[in-house]
N, C-alpha and C positions, 0 to 999 in steps of 0.2 A: 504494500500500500504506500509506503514512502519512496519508493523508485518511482510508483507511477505520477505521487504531484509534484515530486521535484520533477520528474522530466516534463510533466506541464507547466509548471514554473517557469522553466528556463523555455520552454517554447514561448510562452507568454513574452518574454522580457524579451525575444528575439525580433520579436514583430513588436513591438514598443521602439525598440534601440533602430529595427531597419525604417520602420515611416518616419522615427524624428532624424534621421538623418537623410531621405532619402531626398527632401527639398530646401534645405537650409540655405537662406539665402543671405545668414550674418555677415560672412566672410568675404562678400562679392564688393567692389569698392567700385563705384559708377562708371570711373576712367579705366577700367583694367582691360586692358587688350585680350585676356584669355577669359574674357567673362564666361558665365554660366550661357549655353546655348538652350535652346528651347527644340524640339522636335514641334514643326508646325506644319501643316499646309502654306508654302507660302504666297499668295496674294498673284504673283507675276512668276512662278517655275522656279526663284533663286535660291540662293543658301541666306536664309534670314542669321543675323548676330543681333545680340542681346548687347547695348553699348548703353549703358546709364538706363536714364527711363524709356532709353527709342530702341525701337527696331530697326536695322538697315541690312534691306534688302538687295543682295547682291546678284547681277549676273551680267557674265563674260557672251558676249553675243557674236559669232563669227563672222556673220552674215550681213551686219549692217557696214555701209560705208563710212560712217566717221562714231559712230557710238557704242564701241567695242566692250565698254566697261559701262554697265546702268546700277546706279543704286538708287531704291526708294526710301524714302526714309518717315516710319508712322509710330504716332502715337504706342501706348501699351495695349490698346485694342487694335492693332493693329490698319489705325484708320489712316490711309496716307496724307501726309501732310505738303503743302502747296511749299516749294525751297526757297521761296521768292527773295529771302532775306538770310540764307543759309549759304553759305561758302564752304569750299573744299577742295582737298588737295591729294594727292596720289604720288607716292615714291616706290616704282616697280622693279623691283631686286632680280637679276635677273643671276642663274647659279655661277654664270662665268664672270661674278662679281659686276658686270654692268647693273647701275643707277641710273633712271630717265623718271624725272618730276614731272607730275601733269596737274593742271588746275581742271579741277571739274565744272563744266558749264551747266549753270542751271536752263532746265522749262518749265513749266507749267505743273511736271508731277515729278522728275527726277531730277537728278544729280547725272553726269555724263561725262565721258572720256574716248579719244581714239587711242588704241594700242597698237601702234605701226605695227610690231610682226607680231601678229597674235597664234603662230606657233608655237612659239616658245613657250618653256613654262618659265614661272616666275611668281613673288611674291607682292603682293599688292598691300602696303602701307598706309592707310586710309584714317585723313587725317580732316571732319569737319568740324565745321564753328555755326556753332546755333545758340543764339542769344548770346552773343559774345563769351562763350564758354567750349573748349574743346572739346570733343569724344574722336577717340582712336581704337581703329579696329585692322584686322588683317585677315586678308583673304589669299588663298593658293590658289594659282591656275597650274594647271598639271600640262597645257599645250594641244597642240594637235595630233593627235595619230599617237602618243605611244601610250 
């Protein structure tokens, strides 16, 4: 009889210990580049990042002639927000040590960049200003074909 409520016990206290840990969000600090990701549908097909209280919605588009790099950037309900007054910038790391800076041009609903050789892979340093406050994120492009 005391094997079986210690081993309830301790299953008790397993599933306690695994829910309080499994969304804790004390440790997360607004600007951290490795923030907490969220598994979501996202809105436009991208890789959504969790950067403070916004969502910025990423995607490497092949096919367009000058807006290779698109990010959205919305609300915690994930309601896109107009960039009208949002700035940003891009440092693409590329493995054979090449750097090329890009300022993202705002429209109506995104944030925007051309990627001259968008074969390659590379790291993308994502760097906006909304309400005069930074959030910094980073996204891999893995390239074409391999």
């Amino acid at each position: 009889m005391k094997s079986v409520l210690k081993t309830a016990l301790l299953f008790a206290f397993a599933i306690i210990s695994t829910a309080k840990v499994q969304h804790d969000h004390s440790s997360h600090n607004e600007n951290d580049v490795a923030a907490h990701e969220h598994k979501v549908q996202s809105p436009h097909g991208g890789e959504i990042k969790d950067v403070g209280k916004y969502h910025f919605e990423i995607i490497f588009d092949t096919f367009t002639a000058n807006e290779k790099l698109n990010m959205w950037i919305s609300k915690s309900n994930f309601k896109v927000i107009e960039p009208k007054d949002i700035t940003g910038k891009v440092k693409l790391q590329y493995p054979d040590g090449k750097e090329i800076e890009k300022t993202l041009t705002a429209n109506t609903e995104k944030l925007f960049c051309n990627v001259e050789d968008i074969t390659k892979a590379f790291t993308a340093l994502i760097i906006v200003t909304i309400k005069e406050k930074e959030y910094h994120t980073t996204c891999i492009y893995k390239g074409l074909g391999k």
